[in-house]
N, C-alpha and C positions, 0 to 999 in steps of 0.2 A: 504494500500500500504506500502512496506516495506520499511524502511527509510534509507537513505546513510550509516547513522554510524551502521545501526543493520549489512546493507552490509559486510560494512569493519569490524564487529566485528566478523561475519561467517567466513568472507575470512579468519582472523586470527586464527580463531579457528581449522581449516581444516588445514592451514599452519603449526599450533603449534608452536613451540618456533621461537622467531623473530631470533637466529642464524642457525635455521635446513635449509636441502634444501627446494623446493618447494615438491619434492618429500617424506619427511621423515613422515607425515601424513599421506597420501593417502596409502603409502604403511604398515604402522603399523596398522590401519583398516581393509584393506584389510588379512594382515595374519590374525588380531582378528576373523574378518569374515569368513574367510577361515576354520580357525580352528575349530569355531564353525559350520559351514555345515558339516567339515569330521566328526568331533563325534555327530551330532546329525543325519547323516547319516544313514538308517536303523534300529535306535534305538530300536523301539518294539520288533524284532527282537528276544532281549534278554528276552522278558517277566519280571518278576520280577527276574529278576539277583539271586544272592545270595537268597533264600528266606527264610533263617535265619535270613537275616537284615529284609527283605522284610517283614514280620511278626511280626519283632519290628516295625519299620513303623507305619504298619497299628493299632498296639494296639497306639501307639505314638498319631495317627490322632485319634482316638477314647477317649483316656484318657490323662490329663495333669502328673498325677502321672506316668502311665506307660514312658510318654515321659521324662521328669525327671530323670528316673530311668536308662531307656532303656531297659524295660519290653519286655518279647516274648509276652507276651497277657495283652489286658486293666486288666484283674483280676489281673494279679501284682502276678506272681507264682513265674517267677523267671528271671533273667537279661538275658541278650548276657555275653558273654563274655568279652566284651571291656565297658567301662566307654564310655557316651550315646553321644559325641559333634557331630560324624560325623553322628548320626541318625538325630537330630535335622532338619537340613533342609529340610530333606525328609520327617521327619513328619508331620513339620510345610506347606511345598508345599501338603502334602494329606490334610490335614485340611482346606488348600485353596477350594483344584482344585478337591478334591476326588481320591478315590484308583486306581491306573493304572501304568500300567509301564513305560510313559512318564513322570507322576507325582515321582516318586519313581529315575527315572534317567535321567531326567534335570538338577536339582541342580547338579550331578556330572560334566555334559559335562562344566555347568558354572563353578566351580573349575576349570576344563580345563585350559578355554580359562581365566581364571582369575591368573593363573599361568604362563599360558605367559606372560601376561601382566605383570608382575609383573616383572618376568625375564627379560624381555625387560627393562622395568625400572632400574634395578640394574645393568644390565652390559652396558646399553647405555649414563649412566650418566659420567662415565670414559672414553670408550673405542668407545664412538661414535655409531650414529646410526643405521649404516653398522653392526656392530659386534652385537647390542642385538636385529636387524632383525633376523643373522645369529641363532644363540643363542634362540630365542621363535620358529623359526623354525625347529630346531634341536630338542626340545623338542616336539613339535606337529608330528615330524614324529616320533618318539621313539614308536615303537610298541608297548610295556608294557606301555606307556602313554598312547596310545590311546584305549587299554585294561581298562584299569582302571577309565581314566576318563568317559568311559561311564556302569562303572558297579558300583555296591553299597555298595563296602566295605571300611572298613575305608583309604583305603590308599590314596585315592583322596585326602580327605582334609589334608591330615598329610602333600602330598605333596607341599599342597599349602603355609600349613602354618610354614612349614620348608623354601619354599622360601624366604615370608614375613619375618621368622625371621632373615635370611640371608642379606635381602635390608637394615632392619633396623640397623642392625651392620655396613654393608658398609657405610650407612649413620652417622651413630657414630662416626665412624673412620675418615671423613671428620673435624670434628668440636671441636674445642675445647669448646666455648660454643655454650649451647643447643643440645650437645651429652646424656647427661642424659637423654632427655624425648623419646631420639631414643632407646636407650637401651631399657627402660620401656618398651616401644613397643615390641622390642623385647622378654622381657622376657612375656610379653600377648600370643604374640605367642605361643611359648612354649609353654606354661601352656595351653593352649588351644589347642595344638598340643599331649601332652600327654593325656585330655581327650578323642581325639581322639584313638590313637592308645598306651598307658603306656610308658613306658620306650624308646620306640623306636624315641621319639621324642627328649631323651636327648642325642642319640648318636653323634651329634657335637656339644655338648654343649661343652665339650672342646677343640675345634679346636676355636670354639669363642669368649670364656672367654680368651684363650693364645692369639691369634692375639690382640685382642681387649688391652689387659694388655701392651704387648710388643710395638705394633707399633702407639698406637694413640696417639693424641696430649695431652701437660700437664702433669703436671707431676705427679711420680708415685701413689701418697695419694692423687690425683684425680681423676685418671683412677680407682682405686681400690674402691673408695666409687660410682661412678659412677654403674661398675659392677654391688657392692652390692645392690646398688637399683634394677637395672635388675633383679637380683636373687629374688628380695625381690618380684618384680609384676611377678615373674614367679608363688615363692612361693603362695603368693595369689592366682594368676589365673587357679591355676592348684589345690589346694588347699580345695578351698571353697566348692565345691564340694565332694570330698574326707571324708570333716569331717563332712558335710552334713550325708553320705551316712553311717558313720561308727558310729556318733553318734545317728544316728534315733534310736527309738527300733526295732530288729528284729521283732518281730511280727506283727509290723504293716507297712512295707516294703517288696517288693519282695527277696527271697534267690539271694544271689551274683554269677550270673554264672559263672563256670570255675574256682571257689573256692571249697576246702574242709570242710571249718569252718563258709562258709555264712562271709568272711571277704573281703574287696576290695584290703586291704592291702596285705594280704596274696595271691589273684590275681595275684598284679599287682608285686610283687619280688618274685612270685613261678610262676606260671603254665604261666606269660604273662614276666615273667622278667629272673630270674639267669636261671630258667627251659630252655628257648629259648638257652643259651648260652651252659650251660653243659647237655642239652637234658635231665636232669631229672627232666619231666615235669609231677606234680602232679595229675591224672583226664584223662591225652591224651592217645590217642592209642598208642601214641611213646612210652611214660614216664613213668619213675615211678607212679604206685598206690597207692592206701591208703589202697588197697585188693590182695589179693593173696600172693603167695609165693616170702618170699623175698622182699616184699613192692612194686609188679609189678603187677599189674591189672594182671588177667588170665581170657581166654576165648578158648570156643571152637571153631576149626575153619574148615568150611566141607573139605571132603575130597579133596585135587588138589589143596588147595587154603592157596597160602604163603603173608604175608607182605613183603612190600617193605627191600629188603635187603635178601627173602632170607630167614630167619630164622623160620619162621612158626609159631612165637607169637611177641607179640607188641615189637616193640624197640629192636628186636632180632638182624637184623640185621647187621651186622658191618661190611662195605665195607672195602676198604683198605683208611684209614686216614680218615670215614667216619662215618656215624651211620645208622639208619633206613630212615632216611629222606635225603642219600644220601652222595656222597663222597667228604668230605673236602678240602680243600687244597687252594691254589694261583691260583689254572687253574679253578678253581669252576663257576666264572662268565663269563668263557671261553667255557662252557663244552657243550655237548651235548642238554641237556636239558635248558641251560639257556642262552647261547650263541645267540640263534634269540632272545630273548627279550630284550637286552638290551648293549649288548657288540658291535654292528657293529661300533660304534665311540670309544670306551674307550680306544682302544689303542692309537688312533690320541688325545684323551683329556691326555692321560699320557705325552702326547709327548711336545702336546703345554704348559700344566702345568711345564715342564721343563725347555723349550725354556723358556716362560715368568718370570719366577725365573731369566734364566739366564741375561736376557735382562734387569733386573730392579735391579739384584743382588747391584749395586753401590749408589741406589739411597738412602736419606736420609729413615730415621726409621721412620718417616710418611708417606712416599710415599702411594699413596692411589692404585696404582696400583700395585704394590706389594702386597698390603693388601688383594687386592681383589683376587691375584691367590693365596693366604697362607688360604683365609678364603676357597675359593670354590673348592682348592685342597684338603686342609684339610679335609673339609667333604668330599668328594671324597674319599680318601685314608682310612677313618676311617670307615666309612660306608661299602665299600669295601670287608675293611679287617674282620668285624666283621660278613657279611653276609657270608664270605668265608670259615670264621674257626666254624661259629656257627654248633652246636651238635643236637640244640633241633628243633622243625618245622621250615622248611623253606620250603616257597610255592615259584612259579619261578616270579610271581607276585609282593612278595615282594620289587624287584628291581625297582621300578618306582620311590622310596627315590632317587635313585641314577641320575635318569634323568635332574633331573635344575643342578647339577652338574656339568654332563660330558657337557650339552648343554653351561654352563656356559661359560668353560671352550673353547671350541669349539670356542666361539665367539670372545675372549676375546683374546684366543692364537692367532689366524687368523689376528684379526686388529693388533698385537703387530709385528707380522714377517709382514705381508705386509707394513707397516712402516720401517720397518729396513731392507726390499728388497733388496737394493742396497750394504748392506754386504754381501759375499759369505755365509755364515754362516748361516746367518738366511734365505737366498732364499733356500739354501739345506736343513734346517730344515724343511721348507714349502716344497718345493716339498716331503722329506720324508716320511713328515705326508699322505699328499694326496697317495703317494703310499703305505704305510703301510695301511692301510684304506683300499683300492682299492683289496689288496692282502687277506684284515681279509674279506672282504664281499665277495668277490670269492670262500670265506672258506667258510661262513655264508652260502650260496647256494646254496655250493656244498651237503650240508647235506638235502635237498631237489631236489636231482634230476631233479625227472619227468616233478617237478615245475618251469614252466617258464625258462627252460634251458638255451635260448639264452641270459639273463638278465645277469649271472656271467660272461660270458666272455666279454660282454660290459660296464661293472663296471670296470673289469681289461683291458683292452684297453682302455678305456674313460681314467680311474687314473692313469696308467702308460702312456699316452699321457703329461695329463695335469702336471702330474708328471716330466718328462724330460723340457717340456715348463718352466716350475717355476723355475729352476734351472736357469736360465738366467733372470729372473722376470727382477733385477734389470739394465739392460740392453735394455728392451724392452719397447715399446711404451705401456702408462698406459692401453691406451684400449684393445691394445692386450693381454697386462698383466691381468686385470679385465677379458677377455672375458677367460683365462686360467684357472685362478681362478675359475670362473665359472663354467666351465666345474669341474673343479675338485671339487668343491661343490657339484656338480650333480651327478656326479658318488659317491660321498659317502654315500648320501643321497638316491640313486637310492635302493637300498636292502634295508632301516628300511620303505622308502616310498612303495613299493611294499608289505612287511609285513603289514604294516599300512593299505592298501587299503584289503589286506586279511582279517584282525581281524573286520573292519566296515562292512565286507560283509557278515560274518555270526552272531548268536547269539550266546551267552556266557551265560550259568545256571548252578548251581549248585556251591559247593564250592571250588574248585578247579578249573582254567581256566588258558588258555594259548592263547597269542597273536600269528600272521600271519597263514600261511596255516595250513591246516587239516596236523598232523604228525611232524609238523617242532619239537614241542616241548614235550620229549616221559618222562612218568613216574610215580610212582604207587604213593598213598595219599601224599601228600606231592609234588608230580610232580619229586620225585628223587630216581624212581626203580634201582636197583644197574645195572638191563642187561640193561635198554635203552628203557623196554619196562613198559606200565602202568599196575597195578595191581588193578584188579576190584573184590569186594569180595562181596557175594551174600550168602541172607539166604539158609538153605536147604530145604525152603518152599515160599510160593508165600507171596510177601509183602501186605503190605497193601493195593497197587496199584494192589494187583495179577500178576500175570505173574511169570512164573519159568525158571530163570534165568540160564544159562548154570555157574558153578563154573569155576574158573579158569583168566587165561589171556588174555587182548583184547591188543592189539598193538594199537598205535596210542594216541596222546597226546588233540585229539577230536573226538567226535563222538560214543565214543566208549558206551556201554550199563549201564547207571547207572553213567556216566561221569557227567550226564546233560547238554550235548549239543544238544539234540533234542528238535525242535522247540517244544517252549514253550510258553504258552500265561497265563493272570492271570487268576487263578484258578486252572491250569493246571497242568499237574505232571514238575516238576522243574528237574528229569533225566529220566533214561532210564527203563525199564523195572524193577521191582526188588527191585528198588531205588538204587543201589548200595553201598556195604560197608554195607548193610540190612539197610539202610536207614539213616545211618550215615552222607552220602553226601552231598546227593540229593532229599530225603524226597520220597513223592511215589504220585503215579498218583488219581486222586480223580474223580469217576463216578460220574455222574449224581443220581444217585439212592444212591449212600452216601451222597452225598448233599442234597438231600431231606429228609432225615434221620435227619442226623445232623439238620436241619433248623427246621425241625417241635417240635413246642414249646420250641423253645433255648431259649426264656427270660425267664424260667421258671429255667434255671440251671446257677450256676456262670460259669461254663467251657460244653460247649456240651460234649466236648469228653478229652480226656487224654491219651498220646502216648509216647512209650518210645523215647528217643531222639528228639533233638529240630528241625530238618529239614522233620521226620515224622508230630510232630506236627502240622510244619507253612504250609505245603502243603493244612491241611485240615483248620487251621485257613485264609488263604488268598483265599479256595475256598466257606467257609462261612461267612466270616467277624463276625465270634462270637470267642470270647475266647475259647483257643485249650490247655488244658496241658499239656508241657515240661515235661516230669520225666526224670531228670539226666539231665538237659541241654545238649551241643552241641554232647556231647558223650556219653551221655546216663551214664554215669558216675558219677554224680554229687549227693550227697547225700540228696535229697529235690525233692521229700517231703520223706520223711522216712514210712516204710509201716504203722506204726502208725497214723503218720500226715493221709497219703492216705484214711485208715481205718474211720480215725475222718469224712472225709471230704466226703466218699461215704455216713455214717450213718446220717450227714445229708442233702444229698441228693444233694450236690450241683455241682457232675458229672454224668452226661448221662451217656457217652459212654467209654468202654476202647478199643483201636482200635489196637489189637495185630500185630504186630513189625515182624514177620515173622519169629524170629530166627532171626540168624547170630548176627554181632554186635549190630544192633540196638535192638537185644534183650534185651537188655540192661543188667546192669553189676550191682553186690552189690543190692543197694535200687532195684533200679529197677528192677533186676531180681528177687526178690521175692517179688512185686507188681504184678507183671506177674505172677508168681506161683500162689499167691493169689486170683488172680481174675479166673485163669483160671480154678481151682480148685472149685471157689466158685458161679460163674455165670454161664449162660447158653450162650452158642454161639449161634451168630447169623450172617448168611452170608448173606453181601450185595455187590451183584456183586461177584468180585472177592476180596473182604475186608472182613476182620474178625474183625466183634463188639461183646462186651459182654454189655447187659445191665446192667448197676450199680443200677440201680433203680426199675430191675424186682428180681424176686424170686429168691434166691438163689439155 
């Protein structure tokens, strides 16, 4: 029987803090739960997501070296392209539970809702409970959030651990002593936040080192050694690994994907760092090469079939203020293609980031809520700006950094003017917001039609209602006031929720994905075709998957052939007919009858099979669970194995099969295309299905 005080130590537990309401519990569980039903929603749906990760994964769950590494296959041929943190869990959950694609994207939906929570944390501890409810719910309906938290690329965990390192500074800024071990934390983060995804994890590293310096307590030669410790467990924690990786001998380590020199360093400030910024990116379809003319990858490309932009070879294109992966500018996270993912609040989060400035503007140089809209604007603005001007890849996905931001923000600015209601000023900044808001989602909408038509004129009559109401806030009776609010909460919230209930509805495969309806988001590799429409590029022969693909243009930003958004399950082809981009994308569809091929005596070979490009690869590694070799990692580009190394490695005996690419780009480029010539030259084909093997281990 359970005892009085265990009673009274539930009731408290459920209560939580002895000053919150009765309500402040119940209802922070409830979103947690909440949140975790919409993204665990459908789930399978997506099959193995990305199956580039999906493939590291699985060599992950099979070998501790590969997981270490973040190997495409247990034989350790060659990495992903990103430094291995955000595979980790997903590894370690297949080693649990076994290969499947709730094992493989659970650990993401818990980043999720572990993201909220955390945002709830960091803006409720200032600005009240009310404001980081508003605030983890703003993020949980953010379409690119709920994009991303249920698929498997690194950006979940970045964003998580960008949050965390965001709370821990907030919490710094609080204390004069015992701010040191929050930093520390802080800089963990980080440093674990660039193993995830490189460089992208330091872009407000200086919005946080300057707040932190300028407005916290103590004085300056103690803020500044404080820092330096931060920096120093960033340095460590992002580190150790690094030198790990650099000082191994190459020979007895997998090649470093998405490198030219097998170096991590040169990775991570070329093809994953300055490349990103000034689009000359080392190995990519976009970027600069290490081959061809001019130091630009060349390829041939069949007849009717252009790169994004237009120009008809990699990185050709040049929009206006833009490049091949789309048009630059200030209006960028406004625009066509990225505007449903992620914009329907930024302009209400600009607004209140302003109001909150101005409303704190007097307060002393510690004030901690100041701090908090300088820290969570700051990243805001700089993250922004850097995703707006950048040159090199940007996918429309990428913007989900940006979401504990604006949600922050949202939350934060809302409690600060509903407090200062009763000033003309700040009730017509609140009402403004709501109707700025109300006016950008009627826009957001409108660029889907056919979709749910009636929704944008009742988002703009809902917020232009609640909008005129607010205006008098400070005038009106609280609850009439709250129920105004509300409304206008609602209607903001009514168009990223309606995207959000779209992106859980269907499945998302392949490398490139787009949150809310079929169409909302239009654009060719990269997701930013210069006309608005996606460009899908297809061998001039049947892939691996077989099938013979029409050349040319598909409209629509899902669905489309070679996209991979056809349902997809494990094993199964990860796109559309073709693989799309020749397999560059999406990998290619795997019979029954290649699978039995492959399987029959695979313990007998270190790799069954060997394919150019690393999404041709993982299709066939995740429908045998045997090691698949990568040539040319993600782009087929990649200099590893070199036709020598290849040559050593048939002679003794330790590849089955070589599973030809079909042409187009995944024909692959440099090494790989005269791996291809070689074999195809020197083996006998063999057709299975609609697949093309060359035995490595039959007659020449």
């Amino acid at each position: 029987m359970t005892s009085p005080n265990a009673l009274v130590r539930l009731r408290r537990s459920w209560r939580g803090r002895t000053e919150d309401a009765p309500w402040v519990r119940p209802a922070l569980l409830g979103l947690l739960l909440a949140t975790a039903a919409l993204y665990l929603w459908n789930l399978s749906a997506s099959g193995y997501a990305n199956s580039f990760y999906s493939a590291a994964v699985q060599a992950g769950g099979e070998s501790w070296k590969a997981l270490f590494f973040g190997s495409l296959d247990s034989a350790n041929a060659i990495t992903v392209d990103k430094p291995p943190a955000a595979l980790w869990p997903m590894a370690l959950s297949v080693r649990l539970f076994g290969l499947g694609s709730w094992q493989i994207l659970v650990p993401e939906v818990l980043m999720g809702v572990a993201t909220v929570a955390v945002l709830y944390a960091a803006v409720r501890r200032r600005f009240g409970a009310g404001a980081g409810l508003i605030a983890g719910a703003v993020l949980a309906l953010t379409p690119v959030a709920a994009l991303m938290f249920r698929f498997n690329n690194p950006d979940a965990l970045l964003a998580l651990l960008m949050t965390v390192a965001v709370y821990c500074v907030l919490r710094a800024l609080e204390l004069d002593r015992g701010a040191g071990r929050w930093l520390v934390w802080a800089g963990v983060a980080l440093g674990f936040a660039f193993l995830a995804k490189t460089l992208q994890a330091f872009l407000i590293l200086p919005v946080l080192a300057l707040v932190y310096v300028v407005c916290a307590p103590g004085g300056l030669g103690r803020r500044l050694g404080r820092l330096g410790l931060g920096g120093l467990a960033l340095l460590v924690s992002a580190g150790w690994w690094v030198a790990l990786v650099e000082l191994w001998p190459k020979s007895s380590r997998p090649y470093v994907g998405g490198s030219q020199n097998n170096s991590f360093l040169e990775l991570t400030f070329g093809y994953n760092g300055l490349g990103r910024i000034n689009g000359n990116e080392v190995g990519s379809v976009g970027g600069g090469g290490a081959r061809g003319g001019g130091g630009r990858m060349t390829m041939e490309l069949p007849a009717g079939v252009e790169l994004p932009g237009g120009a008809g070879g990699p990185g050709g294109g040049r929009g206006a203020g833009g490049g091949g992966w789309g048009e630059t500018g200030l209006g960028r996270m406004f625009s066509e293609q990225i505007g449903g993912q992620i914009s329907w609040l930024l302009p209400a989060a600009l607004i209140l980031l302003v109001a909150g400035l101005v409303v704190t503007w007097r307060a002393a140089r510690t004030d901690t809520a100041r701090s908090a809209f300088l820290v969570w604007g700051g990243s805001l603005l700089l993250t922004t700006g850097v995703f707006s001007f950048m040159a090199g890849i940007f996918h429309e996905y990428y913007t989900v950094a940006m979401a504990p931001y604006i949600a922050a923000l949202i939350g934060m600015g809302a409690a600060v003017l509903w407090e200062e209601r009763a000033h003309l000023l700040a009730s017509a900044a609140l009402a403004g917001t709501v109707a700025a808001t109300a006016v950008w989602g009627w826009v957001l909408l409108g660029r889907t039609p056919d979709w749910l038509p009636w929704l944008r004129w009742a988002v703009l009559v809902a917020g232009c209602a609640a909008a005129l109401g607010l205006l008098l806030a400070g005038r009106l009776d609280r609850r009439f006031g709250l129920a105004l609010a509300g409304l206008g909460l609602a209607a903001g919230l009514a168009g990223p929720f309606a995207y959000t209930l779209a992106t859980v509805a269907d499945g998302h495969q392949g490398s490139i994905v787009t949150a809310g309806p079929s169409g909302a988001a239009r654009g060719g590799p990269g997701g930013m075709g210069g006309n608005g429409r996606m460009f899908v590029l297809y061998g001039p022969g049947p892939g691996p998957g077989g099938g013979q693909a029409p050349g040319g243009q598909v409209p629509g930003g899902r669905g489309g052939p070679g996209m991979g958004q056809t349902p997809g399950g494990p094993g199964e082809n990860q796109g559309g007919p073709g693989g799309g981009m020749g397999g560059l994308l999406n990998g290619a569809s795997v019979g029954t009858e290649a699978k039995e091929k492959l399987l029959a005596d695979a313990d007998s070979y270190t790799w069954v099979a060997a394919a150019i490009g690393a999404q041709n690869a993982a299709s066939y590694q995740l429908a045998t669970e045997k090691p698949v070799m990568a040539i040319g990692g993600f782009n087929g580009s990649d200099p590893s194995p070199t036709l020598a190394q290849f040559k050593q490695y048939v002679a003794e005996g330790k590849i089955h099969y070589f599973i030809a690419s079909g042409g187009g780009m995944g024909g692959g480029m440099g090494g790989g295309s005269e791996i291809s010539s070689w074999v195809e030259e020197t083996f006998e084909k063999v057709t299975v299905g609609n697949a093309t093997f060359y035995d490595l281990t039959g007659k020449a």
